[in-house]
Every structure is written in structure tokens, then in C-alpha cells.
C-alpha positions, -999 to 999 in steps of 0.1 A, spaced: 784 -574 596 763 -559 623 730 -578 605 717 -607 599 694 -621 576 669 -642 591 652 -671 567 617 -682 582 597 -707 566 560 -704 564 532 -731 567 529 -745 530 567 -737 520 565 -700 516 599 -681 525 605 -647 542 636 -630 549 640 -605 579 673 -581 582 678 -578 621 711 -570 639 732 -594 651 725 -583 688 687 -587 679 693 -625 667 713 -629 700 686 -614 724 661 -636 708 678 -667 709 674 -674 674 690 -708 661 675 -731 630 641 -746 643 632 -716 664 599 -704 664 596 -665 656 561 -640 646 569 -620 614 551 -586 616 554 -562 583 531 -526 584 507 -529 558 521 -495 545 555 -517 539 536 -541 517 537 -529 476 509 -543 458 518 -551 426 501 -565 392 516 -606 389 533 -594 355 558 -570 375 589 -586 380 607 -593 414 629 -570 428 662 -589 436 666 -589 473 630 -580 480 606 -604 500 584 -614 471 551 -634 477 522 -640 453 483 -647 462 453 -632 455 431 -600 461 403 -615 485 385 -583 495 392 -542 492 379 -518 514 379 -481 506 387 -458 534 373 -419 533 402 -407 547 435 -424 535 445 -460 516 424 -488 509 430 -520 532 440 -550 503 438 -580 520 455 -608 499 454 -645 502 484 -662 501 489 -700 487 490 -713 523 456 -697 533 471 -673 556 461 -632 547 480 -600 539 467 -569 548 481 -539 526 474 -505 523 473 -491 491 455 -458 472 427 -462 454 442 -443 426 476 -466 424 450 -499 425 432 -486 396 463 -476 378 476 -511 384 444 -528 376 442 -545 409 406 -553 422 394 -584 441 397 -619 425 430 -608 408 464 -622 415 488 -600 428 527 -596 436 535 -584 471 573 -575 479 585 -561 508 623 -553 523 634 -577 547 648 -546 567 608 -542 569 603 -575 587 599 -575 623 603 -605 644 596 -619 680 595 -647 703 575 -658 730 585 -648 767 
């Protein structure tokens, strides 16, 4: 096809697909052992309670809710620690988070598509 899905491994183990197109993978000279940056929006990120179940085909990382700050005029920034110390930063309304019965200290599902994932390489 004219994608390709890219598997990157994170420090401590943690795996993350990104859909690119072929020419993309090309361009970027990607081969096994290459060194890439993953971006994903925080808008991309869905926060969800650790009971939901994964969505097949979905990134799907777990951590937990290390701090939430409310904005006046939009979403809340989440920002979620994953296993490997490293930190998410979703944005989610204040409404859904209460709904969910996410607040800090709680674990937390975060999915994402790979198509969301964004990669890039040194020049």
C-alpha cells in the first residue's frame, strides 16, 4: 500500500505505532535501529478510565494522572506519567474528566491512532 506502519520502541519497553506513507519512510531513511521523535497533539490523545477496553488497532498506553490544570477558556492540560517516566500531555474537558472520574493520582488509558503519530529525524 501507499503506508506504512512504523513500530518505535520506547525507553522501558513501551511500543507505538505511526501510519506514514511509504514516501515519508523513504525520505526519512527509516530502517530497524533508526532513531525517530514521535509527536501526537494533545487534542489526539483520549483519556480514558483503566477499566475501558483497548480499541484494536489503536496506540494504547497506560500511566497515571500526575497533575490537571484547568484552562478558562477551553480543555484542561492532563499530563500523564507513563511507566518509563516520560509524560503525556492531553487535553481534555473538564466535563468529560468528571464524567470519567479522572482526577490526579488515578490511572488512566491513553489511545491514540497511529495515523495521529507524527515522526522525524535529525538533519
Amino acid at each position: 500500500g501507499r503506508n506504512d506502519l512504523i513500530r518505535l520502541e520506547l525507553a522501558e519497553g513501551l511500543i507505538l505505532d505511526a501510519q506514514i506513507t511509504h514516501n515519508s519512510t523513504l525520505r526519512l531513511a527509516l530502517e530497524p535501529g533508526s532513531e525517530v521523535v514521535a509527536l501526537i497533539k494533545a487534542g489526539w490523545l483520549d483519556v480514558l478510565p483503566i477499566e475501558t477496553p483497548a480499541t484494536p488497532g489503536h496506540n494504547d498506553l497506560t500511566g497515571i494522572i500526575e497533575e490537571i490544570l484547568d484552562a478558562e477558556d477551553g480543555p484542561s492540560e492532563v499530563r500523564i506519567t507513563l511507566p518509563n517516566g516520560q509524560t503525556l500531555c492531553a487535553l481534555a474537558e473538564p466535563l468529560d474528566l468528571r464524567t470519567r472520574g479522572l482526577s490526579v493520582n488515578r490511572a488512566v488509558r491513553v489511545q491514540f491512532a497511529a495515523s495521529n503519530v507524527l515522526l522525524g529525524t535529525q538533519l
